[in-house]
KOLDOTOR-805127 format. One record per residue (C-alpha): residue number from 1; residue in three letters; chain; x, y, z. Coordinates in Angstrom, 1 decimal, decimal comma. Example, Ala and Ser with C-alpha at 12.3 -4.5 7.8 and 13.67 -1.06 7.14 Angstrom:
- n / res / chain / u / v / w
- 1 / ALA / A / 12,3 / -4,5 / 7,8 .
- 2 / SER / A / 13,7 / -1,1 / 7,1 .
***
This chain:
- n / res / chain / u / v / w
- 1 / UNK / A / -17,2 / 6,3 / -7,0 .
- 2 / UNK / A / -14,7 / 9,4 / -7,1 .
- 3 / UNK / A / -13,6 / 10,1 / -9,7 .
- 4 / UNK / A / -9,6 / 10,5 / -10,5 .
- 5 / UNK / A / -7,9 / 13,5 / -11,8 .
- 6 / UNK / A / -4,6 / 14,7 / -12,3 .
- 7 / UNK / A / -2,5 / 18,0 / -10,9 .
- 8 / UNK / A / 1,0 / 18,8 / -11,6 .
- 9 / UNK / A / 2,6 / 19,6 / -8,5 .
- 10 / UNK / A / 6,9 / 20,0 / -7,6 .
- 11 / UNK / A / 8,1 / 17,5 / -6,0 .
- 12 / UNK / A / 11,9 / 16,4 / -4,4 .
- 13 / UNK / A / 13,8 / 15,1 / -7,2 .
- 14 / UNK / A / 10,6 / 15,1 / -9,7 .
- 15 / UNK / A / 9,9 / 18,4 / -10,6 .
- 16 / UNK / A / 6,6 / 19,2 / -12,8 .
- 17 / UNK / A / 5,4 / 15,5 / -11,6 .
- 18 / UNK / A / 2,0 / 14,4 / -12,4 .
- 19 / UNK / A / 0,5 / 13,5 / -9,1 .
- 20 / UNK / A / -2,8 / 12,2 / -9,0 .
- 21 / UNK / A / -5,9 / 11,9 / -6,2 .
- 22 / UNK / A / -6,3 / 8,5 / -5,3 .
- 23 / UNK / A / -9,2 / 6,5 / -6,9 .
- 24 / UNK / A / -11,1 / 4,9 / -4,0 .
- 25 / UNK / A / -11,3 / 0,7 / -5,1 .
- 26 / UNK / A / -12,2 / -2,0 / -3,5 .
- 27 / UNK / A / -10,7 / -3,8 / -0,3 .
- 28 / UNK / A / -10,6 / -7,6 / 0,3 .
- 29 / UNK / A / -9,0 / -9,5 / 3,1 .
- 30 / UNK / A / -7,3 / -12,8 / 2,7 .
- 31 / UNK / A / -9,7 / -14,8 / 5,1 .
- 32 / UNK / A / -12,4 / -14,1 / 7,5 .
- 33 / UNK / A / -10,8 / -10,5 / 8,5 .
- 34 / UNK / A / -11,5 / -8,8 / 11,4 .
- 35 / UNK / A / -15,6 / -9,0 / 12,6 .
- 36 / UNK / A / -17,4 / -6,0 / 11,8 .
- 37 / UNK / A / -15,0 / -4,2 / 9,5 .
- 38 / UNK / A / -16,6 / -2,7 / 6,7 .
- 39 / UNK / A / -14,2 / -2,7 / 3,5 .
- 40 / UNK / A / -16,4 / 0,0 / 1,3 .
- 41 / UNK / A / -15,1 / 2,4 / 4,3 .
- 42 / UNK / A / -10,9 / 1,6 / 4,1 .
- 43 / UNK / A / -10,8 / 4,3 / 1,3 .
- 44 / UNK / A / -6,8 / 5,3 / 2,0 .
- 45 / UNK / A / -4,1 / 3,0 / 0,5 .
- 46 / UNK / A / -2,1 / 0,3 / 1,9 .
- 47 / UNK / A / 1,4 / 0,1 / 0,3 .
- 48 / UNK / A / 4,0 / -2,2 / 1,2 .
- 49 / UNK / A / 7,4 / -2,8 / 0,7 .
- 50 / UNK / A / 9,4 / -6,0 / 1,4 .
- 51 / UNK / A / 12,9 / -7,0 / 1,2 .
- 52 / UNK / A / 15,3 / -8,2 / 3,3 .
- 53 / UNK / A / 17,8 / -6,1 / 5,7 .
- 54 / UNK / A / 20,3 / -4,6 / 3,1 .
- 55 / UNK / A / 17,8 / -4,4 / 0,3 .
- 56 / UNK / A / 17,8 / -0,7 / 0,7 .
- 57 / UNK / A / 13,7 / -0,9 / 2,4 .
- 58 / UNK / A / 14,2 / 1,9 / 4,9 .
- 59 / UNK / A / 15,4 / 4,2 / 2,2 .
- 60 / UNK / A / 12,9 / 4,1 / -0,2 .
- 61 / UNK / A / 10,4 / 4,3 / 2,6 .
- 62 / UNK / A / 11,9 / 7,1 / 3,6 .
- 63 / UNK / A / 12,2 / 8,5 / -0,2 .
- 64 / UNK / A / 8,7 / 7,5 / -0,8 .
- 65 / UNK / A / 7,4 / 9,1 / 2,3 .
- 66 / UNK / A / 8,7 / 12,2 / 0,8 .
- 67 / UNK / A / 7,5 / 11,9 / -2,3 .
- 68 / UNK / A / 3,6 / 11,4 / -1,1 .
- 69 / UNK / A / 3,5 / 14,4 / 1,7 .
- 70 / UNK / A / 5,1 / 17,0 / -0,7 .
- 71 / UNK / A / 2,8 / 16,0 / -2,8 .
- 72 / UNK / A / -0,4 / 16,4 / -0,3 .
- 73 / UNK / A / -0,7 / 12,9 / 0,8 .
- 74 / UNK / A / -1,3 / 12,0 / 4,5 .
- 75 / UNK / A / 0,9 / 9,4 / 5,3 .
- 76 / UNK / A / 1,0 / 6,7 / 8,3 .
- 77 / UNK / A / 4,1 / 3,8 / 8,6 .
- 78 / UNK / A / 3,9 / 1,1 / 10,3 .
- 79 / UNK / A / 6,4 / -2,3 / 10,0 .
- 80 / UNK / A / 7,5 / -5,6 / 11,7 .
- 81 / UNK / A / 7,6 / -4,9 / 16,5 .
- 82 / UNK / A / 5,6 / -1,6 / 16,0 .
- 83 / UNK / A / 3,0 / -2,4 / 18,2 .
- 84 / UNK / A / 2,5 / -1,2 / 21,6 .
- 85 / UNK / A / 0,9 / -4,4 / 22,9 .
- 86 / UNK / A / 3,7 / -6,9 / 22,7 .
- 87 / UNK / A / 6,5 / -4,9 / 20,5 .
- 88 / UNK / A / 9,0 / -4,8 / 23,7 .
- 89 / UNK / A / 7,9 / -7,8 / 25,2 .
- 90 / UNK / A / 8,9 / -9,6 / 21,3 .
- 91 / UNK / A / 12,1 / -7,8 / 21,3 .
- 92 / UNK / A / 13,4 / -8,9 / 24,9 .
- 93 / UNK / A / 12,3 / -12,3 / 24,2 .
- 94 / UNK / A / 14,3 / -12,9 / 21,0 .
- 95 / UNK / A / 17,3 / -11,5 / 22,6 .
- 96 / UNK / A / 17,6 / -15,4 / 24,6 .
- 97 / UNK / A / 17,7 / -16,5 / 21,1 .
- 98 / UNK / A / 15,5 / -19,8 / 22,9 .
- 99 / UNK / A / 11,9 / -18,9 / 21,2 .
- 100 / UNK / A / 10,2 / -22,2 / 19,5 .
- 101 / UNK / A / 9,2 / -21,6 / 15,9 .
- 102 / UNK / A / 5,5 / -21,8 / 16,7 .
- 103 / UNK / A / 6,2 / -19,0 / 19,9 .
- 104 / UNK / A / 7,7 / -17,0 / 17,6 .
- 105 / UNK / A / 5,4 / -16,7 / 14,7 .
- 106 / UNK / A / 2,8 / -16,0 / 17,3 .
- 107 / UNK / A / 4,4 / -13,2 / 18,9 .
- 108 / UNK / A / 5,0 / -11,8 / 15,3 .
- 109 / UNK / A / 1,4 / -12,4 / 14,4 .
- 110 / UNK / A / -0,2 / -11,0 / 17,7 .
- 111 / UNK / A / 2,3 / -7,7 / 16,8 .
- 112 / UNK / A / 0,6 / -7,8 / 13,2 .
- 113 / UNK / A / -3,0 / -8,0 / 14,4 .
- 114 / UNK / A / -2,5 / -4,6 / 17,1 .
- 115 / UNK / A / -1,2 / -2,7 / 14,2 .
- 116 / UNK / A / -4,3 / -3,6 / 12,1 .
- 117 / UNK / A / -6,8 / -3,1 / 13,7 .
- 118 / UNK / A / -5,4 / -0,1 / 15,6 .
- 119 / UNK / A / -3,6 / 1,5 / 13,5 .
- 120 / UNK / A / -3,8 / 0,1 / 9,6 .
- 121 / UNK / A / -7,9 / 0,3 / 9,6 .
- 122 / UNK / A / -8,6 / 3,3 / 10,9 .
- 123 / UNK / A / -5,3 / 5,4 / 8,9 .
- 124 / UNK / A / -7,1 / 3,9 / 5,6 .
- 125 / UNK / A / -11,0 / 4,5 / 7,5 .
- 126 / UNK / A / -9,6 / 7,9 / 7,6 .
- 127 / UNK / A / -8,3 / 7,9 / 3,4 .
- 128 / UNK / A / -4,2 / 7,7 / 4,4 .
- 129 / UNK / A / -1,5 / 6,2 / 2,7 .
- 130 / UNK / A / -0,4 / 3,7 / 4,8 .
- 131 / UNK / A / 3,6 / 2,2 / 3,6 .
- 132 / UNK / A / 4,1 / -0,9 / 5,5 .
- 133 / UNK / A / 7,8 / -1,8 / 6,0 .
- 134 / UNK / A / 7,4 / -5,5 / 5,3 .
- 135 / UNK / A / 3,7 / -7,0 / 6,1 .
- 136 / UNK / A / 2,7 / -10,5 / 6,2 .
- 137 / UNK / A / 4,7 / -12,0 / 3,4 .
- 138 / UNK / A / 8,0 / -11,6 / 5,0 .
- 139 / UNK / A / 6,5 / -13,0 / 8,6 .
- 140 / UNK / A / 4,8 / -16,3 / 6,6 .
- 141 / UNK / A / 8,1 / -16,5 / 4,4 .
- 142 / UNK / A / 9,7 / -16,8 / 7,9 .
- 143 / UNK / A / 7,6 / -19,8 / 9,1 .
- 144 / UNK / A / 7,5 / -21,6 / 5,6 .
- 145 / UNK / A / 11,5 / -21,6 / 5,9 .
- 146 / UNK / A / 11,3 / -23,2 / 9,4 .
- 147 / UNK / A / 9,1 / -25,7 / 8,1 .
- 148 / UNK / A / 5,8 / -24,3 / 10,0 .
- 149 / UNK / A / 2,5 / -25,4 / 8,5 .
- 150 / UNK / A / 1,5 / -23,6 / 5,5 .
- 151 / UNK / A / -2,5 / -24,4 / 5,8 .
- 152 / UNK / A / -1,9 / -23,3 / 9,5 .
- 153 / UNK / A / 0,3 / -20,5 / 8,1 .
- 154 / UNK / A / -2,5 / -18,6 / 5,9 .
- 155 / UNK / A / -5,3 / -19,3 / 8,2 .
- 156 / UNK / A / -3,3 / -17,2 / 10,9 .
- 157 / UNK / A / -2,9 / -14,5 / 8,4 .
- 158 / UNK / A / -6,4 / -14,3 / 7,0 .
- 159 / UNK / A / -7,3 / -11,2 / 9,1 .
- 160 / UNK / A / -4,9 / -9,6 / 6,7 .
- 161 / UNK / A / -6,2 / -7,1 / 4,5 .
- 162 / UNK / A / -4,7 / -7,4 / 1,0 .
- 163 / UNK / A / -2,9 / -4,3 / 0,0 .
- 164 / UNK / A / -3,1 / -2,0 / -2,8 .
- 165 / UNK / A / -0,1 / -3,0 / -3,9 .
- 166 / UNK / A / 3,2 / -4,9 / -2,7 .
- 167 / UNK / A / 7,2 / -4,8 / -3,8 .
- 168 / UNK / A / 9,5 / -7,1 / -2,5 .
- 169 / UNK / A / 13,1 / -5,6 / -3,2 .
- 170 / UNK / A / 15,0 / -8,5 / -4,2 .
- 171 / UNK / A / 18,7 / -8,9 / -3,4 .
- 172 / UNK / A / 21,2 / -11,4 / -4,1 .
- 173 / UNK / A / 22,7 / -12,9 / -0,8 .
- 174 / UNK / A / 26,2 / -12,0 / -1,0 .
- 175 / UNK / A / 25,3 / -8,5 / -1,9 .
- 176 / UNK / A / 23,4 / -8,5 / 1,3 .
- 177 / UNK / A / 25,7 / -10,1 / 3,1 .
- 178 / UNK / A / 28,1 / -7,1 / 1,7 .
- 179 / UNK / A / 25,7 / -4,4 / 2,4 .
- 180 / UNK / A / 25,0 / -5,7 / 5,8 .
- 181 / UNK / A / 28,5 / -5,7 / 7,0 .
- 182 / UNK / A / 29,2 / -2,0 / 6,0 .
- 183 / UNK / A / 26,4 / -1,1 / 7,7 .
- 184 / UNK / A / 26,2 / -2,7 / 11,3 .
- 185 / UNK / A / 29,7 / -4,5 / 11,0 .
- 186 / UNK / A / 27,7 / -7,8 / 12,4 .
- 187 / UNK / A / 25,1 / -10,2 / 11,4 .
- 188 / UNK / A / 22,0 / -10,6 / 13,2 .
- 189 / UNK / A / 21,2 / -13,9 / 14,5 .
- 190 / UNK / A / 17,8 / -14,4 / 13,3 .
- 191 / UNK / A / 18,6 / -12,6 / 10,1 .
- 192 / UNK / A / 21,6 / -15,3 / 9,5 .
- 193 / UNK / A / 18,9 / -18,3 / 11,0 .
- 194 / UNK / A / 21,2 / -19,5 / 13,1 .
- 195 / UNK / A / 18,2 / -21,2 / 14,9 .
- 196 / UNK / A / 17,5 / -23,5 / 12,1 .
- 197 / UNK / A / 21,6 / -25,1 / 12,3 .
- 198 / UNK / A / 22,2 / -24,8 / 8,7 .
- 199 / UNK / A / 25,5 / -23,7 / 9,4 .
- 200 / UNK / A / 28,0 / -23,4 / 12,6 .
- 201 / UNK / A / 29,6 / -20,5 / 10,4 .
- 202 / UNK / A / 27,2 / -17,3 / 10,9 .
- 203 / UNK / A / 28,3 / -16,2 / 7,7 .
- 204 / UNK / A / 27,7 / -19,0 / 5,4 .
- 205 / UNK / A / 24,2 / -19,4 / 7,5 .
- 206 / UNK / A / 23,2 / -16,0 / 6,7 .
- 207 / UNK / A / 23,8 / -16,6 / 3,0 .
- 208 / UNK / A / 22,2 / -20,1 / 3,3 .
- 209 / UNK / A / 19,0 / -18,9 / 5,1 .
- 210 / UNK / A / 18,8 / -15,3 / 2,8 .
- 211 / UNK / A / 18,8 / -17,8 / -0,2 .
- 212 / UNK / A / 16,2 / -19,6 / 1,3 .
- 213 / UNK / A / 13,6 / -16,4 / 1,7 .
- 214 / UNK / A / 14,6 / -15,5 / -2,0 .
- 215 / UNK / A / 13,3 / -18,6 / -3,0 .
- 216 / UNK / A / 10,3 / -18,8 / -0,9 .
- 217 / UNK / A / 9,8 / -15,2 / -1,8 .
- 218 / UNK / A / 9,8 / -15,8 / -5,6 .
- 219 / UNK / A / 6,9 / -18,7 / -4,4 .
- 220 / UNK / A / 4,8 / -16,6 / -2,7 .
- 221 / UNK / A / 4,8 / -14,4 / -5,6 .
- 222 / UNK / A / 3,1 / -16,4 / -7,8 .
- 223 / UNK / A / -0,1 / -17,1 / -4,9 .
- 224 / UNK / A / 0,0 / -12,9 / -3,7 .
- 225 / UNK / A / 1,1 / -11,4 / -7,4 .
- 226 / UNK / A / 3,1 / -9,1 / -5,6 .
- 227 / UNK / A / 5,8 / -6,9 / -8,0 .
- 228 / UNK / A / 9,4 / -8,4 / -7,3 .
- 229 / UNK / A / 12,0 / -4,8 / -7,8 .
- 230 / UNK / A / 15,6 / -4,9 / -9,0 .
- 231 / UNK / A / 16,8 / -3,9 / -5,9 .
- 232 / UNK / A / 20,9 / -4,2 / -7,2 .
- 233 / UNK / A / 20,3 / -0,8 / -8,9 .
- 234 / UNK / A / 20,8 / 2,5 / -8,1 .
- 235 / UNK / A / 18,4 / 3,8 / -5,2 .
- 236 / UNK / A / 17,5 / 6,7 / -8,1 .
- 237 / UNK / A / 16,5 / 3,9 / -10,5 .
- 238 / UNK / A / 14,4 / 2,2 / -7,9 .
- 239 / UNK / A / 12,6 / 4,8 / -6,4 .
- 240 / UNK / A / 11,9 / 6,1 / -10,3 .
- 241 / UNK / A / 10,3 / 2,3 / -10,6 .
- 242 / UNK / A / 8,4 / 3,0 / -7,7 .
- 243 / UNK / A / 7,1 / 6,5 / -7,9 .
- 244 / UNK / A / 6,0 / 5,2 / -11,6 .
- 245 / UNK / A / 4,5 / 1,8 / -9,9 .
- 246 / UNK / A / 2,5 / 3,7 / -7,3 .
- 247 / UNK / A / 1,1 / 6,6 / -9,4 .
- 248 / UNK / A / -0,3 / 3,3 / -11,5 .
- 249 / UNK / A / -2,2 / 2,1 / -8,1 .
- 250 / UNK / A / -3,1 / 5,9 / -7,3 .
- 251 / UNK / A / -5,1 / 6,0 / -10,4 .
- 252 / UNK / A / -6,3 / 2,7 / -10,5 .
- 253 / UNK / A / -4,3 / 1,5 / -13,9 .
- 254 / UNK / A / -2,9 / -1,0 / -11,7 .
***
């Protein structure tokens, strides 16, 4: 197995930065996986990030991104209606706001699947970082709020391929409800789960149903051991956390 080592390197914001090459570990999947896929070979990174819209998720991507090229990483992102199998056809169909709970999660799971196999596996085949914006945990969080089978739940997701290592940017509701607003001026109707009729008020639904995805969130955490991030801080603080959190995985402390 490689061997890690360290180089100092200047980097956006982090001048004189240690950076180090990635130590090649093991990959698991949560289930069966995909047939034929051998894990010894996924020698890139997977990194995700989760959090709700408002958590600030797009700009630490984006910071992180950064970060990892100027420092001679190859980089690939992929997130949530990225595929090119059914992303367009998933976006038309939730403008009716009519899909069925079960509909839905399969649409989300087929658009998972396409970016797995054609574009997660052979990034990390190839040694990439690969920064997922959001992954499985905020699609199954999803279905476990609208009361969808959790046996059924993690047997649709056991193609997944664990990551390297996951942070779910955690936000108080009415800060994201704040942050949201001053944003795109609206709530989105799926983000405020209008479908599940916990509120006729879109506002009070959206900080109903965000409440509920904390919570299931913080549940999750203790099956996936995923890192939950202060995400009411600063972005500097955060992405200092992050940086700090990811050399850990790069060098296989973590």
């Amino acid at each position: 197995m490689p061997r890690s080592h360290s180089r100092k390197t200047r980097t956006p914001g982090h001048v004189g930065a240690s950076v180090l090459v990635p130590k090649v570990t093991p990959k698991r999947f949560y289930g069966q996986g995909i047939p034929g896929v051998d894990s010894d070979s996924l020698t890139g990174k997977l990194i995700v990030v989760e959090g709700a819209d408002g958590s600030g998720r797009s700009t630490q991507i984006a910071r992180l991104v950064q970060w990892l090229e100027a420092t001679g990483h190859h980089t690939i992102q992929v997130g949530l209606k990225r595929s090119t199998l059914v992303s367009e056809e998933l976006e038309q169909a939730q403008q009716g706001n009519i899909l069925s709970r079960t509909t839905l999660s399969l649409f989300y799971a087929t658009d998972f699947a396409d970016q797995l196999e054609n574009t997660i596996l052979p990034a990390l085949r190839a040694g990439s970082m690969v920064i997922a914006d959001r992954y499985i945990y905020t699609l199954m969080v999803r279905d476990l709020v609208r009361g969808v089978d959790e046996t059924w739940i993690r047997n649709l997701y056991g193609i997944a391929l664990a990551p390297d290592a996951v942070f779910y940017l955690e936000v108080r509701p009415d800060l994201l409800v704040q942050r949201v607003f001053a944003k795109n001026q609206s709530l989105d109707y799926w983000e405020s789960g209008m479908d599940l009729g916990l509120s006729r008020d879109m506002f009070d639904s959206f900080l109903r149903y965000q409440a509920l995805m904390r919570d299931t969130f913080r549940r999750l955490q203790q099956t996936y051991g995923f890192d939950i991030i202060d995400a009411e801080r600063t972005p500097d603080e955060i992405n200092h956390e992050l940086q700090r959190r990811i050399e850990a995985v790069l060098s296989g402390r973590d």
